[in-house]
Residue frames as qw, qx, qy, qz and C-alpha x, y, z in Angstrom:
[[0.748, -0.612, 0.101, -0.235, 62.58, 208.38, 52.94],
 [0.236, 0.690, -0.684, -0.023, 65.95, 207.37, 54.16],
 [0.614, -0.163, 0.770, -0.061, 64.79, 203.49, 54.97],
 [0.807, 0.508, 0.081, -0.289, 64.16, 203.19, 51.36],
 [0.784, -0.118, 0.487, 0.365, 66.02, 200.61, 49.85],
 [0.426, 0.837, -0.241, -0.245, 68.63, 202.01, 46.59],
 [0.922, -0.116, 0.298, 0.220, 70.27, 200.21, 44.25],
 [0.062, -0.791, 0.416, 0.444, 73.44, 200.64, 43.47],
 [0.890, 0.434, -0.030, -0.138, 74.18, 199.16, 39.80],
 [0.357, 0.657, -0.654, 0.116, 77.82, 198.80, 40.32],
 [0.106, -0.049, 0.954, -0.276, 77.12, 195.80, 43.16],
 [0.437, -0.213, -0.845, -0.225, 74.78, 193.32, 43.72],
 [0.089, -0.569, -0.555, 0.601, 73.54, 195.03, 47.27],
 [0.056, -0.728, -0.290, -0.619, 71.40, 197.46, 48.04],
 [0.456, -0.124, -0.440, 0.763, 71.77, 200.13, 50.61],
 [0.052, -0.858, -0.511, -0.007, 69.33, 202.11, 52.33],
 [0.213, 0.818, -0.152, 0.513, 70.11, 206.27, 52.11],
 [0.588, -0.781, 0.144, -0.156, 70.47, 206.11, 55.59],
 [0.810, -0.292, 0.340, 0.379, 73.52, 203.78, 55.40],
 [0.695, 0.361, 0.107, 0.613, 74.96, 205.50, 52.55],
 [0.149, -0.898, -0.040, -0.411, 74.99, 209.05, 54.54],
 [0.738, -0.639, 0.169, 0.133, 76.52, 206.92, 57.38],
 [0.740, -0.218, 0.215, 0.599, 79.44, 206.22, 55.33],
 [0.340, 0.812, 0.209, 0.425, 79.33, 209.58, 53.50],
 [0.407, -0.852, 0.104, -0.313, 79.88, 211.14, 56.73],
 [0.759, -0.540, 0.305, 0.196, 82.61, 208.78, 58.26],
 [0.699, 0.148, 0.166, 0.679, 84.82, 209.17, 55.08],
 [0.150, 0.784, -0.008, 0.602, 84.38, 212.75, 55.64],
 [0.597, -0.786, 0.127, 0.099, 85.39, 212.42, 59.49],
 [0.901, 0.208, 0.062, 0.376, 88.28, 210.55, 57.84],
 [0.383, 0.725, 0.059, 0.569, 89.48, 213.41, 55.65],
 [0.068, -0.908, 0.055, -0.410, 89.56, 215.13, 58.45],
 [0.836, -0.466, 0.143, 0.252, 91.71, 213.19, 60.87],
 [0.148, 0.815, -0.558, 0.057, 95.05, 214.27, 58.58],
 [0.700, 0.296, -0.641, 0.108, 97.80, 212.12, 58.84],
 [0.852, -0.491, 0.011, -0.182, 98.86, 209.72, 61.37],
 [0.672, 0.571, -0.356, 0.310, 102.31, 210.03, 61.60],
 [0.279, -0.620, 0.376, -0.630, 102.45, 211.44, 64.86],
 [0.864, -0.284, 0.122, -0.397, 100.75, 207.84, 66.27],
 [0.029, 0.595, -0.788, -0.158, 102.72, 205.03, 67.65],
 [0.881, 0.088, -0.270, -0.379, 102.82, 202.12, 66.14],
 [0.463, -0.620, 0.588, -0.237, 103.38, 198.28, 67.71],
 [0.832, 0.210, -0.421, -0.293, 104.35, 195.72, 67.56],
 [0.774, -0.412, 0.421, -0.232, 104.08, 192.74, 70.40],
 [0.432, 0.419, -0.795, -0.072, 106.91, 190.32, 69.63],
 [0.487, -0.221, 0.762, -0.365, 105.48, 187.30, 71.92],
 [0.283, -0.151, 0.922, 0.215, 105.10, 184.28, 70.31],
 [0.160, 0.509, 0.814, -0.230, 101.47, 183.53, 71.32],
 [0.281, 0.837, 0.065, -0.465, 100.56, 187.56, 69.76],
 [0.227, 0.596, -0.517, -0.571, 102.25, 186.22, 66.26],
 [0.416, 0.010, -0.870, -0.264, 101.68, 182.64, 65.43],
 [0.744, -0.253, -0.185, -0.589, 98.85, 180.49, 66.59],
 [0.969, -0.247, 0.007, -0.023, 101.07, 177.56, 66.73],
 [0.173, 0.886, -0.395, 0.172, 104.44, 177.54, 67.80],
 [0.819, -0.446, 0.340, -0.122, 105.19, 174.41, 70.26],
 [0.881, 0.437, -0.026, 0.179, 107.18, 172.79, 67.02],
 [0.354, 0.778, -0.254, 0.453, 109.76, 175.62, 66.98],
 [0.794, 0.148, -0.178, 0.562, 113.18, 176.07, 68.97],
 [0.117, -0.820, -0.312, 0.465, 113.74, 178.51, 70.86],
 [0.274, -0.063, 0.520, 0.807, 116.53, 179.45, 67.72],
 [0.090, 0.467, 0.780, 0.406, 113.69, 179.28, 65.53],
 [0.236, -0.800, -0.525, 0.171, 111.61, 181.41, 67.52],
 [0.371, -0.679, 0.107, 0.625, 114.16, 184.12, 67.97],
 [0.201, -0.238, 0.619, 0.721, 114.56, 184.24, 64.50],
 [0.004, -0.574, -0.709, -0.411, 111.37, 184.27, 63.02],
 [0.351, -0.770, -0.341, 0.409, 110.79, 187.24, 66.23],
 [0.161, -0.512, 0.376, 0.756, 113.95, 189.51, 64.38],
 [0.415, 0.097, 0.711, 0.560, 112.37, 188.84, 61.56],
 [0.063, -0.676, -0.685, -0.264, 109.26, 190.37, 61.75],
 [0.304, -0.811, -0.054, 0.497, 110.93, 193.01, 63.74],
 [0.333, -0.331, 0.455, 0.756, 113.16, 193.82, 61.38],
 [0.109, 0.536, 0.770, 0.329, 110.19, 193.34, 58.44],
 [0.236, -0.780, -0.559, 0.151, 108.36, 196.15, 60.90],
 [0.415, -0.606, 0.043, 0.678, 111.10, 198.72, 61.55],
 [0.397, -0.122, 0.565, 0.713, 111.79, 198.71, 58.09],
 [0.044, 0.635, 0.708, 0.305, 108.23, 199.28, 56.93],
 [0.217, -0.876, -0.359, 0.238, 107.94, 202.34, 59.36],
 [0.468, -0.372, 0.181, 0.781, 110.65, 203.89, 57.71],
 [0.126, 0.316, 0.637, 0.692, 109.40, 203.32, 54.19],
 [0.205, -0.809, -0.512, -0.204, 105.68, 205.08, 55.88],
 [0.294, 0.486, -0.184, 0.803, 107.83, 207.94, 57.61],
 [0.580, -0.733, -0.332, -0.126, 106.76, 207.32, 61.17],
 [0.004, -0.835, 0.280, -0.474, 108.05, 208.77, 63.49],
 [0.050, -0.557, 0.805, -0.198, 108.50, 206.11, 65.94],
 [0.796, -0.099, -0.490, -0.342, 107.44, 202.35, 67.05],
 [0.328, -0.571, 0.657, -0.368, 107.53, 200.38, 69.86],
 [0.437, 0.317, -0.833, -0.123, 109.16, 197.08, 70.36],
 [0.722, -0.463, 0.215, -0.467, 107.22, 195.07, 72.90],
 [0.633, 0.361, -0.677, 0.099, 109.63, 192.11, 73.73],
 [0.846, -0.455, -0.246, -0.129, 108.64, 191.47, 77.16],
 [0.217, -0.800, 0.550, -0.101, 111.17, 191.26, 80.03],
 [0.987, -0.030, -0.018, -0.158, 111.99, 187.50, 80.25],
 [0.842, -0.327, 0.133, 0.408, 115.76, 186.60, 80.17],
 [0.012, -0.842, 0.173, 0.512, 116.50, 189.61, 77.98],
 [0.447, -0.076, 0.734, 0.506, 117.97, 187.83, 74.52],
 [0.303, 0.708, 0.541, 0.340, 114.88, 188.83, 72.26],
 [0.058, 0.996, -0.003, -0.069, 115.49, 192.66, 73.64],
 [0.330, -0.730, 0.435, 0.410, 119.58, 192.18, 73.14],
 [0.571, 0.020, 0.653, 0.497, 119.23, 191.09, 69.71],
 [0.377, 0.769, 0.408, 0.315, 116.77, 193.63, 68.93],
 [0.256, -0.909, 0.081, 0.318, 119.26, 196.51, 70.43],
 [0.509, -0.493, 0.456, 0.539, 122.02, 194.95, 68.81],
 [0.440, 0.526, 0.631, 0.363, 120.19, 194.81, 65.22],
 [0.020, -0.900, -0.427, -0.081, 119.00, 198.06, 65.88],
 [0.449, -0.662, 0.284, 0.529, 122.84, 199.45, 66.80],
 [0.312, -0.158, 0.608, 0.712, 123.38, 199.01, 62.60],
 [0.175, 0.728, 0.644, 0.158, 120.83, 201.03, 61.67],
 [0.366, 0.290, 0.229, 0.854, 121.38, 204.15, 60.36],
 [0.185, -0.397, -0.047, -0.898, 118.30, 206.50, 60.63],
 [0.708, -0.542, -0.453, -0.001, 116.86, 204.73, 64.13],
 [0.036, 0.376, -0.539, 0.753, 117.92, 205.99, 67.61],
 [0.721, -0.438, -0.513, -0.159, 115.85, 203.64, 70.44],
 [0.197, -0.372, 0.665, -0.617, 115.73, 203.88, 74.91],
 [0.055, -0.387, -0.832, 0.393, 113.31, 201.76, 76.97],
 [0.239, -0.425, -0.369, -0.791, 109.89, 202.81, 76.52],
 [0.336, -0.485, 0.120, -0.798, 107.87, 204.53, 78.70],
 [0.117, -0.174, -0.870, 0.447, 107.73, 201.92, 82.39],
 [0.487, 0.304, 0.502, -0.647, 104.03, 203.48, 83.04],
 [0.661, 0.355, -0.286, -0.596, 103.19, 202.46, 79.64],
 [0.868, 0.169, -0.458, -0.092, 104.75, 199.08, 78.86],
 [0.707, -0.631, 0.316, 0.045, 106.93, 198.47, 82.58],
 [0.452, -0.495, 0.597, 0.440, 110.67, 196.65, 81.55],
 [0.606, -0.139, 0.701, 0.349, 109.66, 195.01, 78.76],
 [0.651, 0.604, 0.377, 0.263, 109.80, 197.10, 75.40],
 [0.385, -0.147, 0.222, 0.883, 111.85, 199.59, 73.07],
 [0.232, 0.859, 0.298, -0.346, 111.11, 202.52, 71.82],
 [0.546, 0.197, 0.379, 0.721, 112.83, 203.44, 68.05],
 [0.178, -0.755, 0.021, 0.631, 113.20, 206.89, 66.96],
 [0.653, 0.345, 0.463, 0.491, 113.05, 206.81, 63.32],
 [0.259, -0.618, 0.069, 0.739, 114.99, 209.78, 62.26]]
């Protein structure tokens, strides 16, 4: 019956059949999803969407710990061969998007516009990882 409780001797739980079919079945949906290379990935540079607490920091500080984790991000999506990523940097006085254009000018295999205004409106990039 599949509420019967089985134990598995390699853990300390036990799992009814029913729950081990469920994940039988969702690592076989997995498999089938193929890669995800195609999907973009983000990443929200606002303060408040990276640190809990931040009230300490400079705006220097801030800006620099922001490129940092951009840069950290870009670089990762290379090493995972995505295809692209978007920068979300908000519109505000423009400095966090003109440092990440100008970082992003000495990069080699990157090419980046304004992403998509019905998607994110002024305030993010789109990279092009080549």
């Amino acid at each position: 019956e599949f509420d019967e409780l089985i134990h598995r001797p390699d853990t300390h739980h036990e799992l009814s059949a029913k729950d081990k079919l469920q994940r039988l079945e969702g690592r076989k949906k997995l498999n089938t999803l193929g890669t995800v290379k195609n999907a973009v990935y983000e990443l929200d540079l606002h303060m408040h969407e990276l640190l809990d607490r931040f009230e300490h920091m400079t705006s220097g500080q801030k800006l620099e710990y922001q490129m940092a984790r951009c840069r950290s991000f870009v670089r990762e999506a290379i090493e995972k061969k995505y295809k692209k990523v978007v920068l979300i940097h908000g519109v505000g006085e423009g400095v966090l998007r003109t440092e990440i254009h100008r970082w992003l000018d000495t990069q080699d295999r990157v090419e980046y516009h304004d992403a998509s205004y019905r998607t994110y409106g002024y305030g993010a990039t789109e990279v092009i990882i080549r």
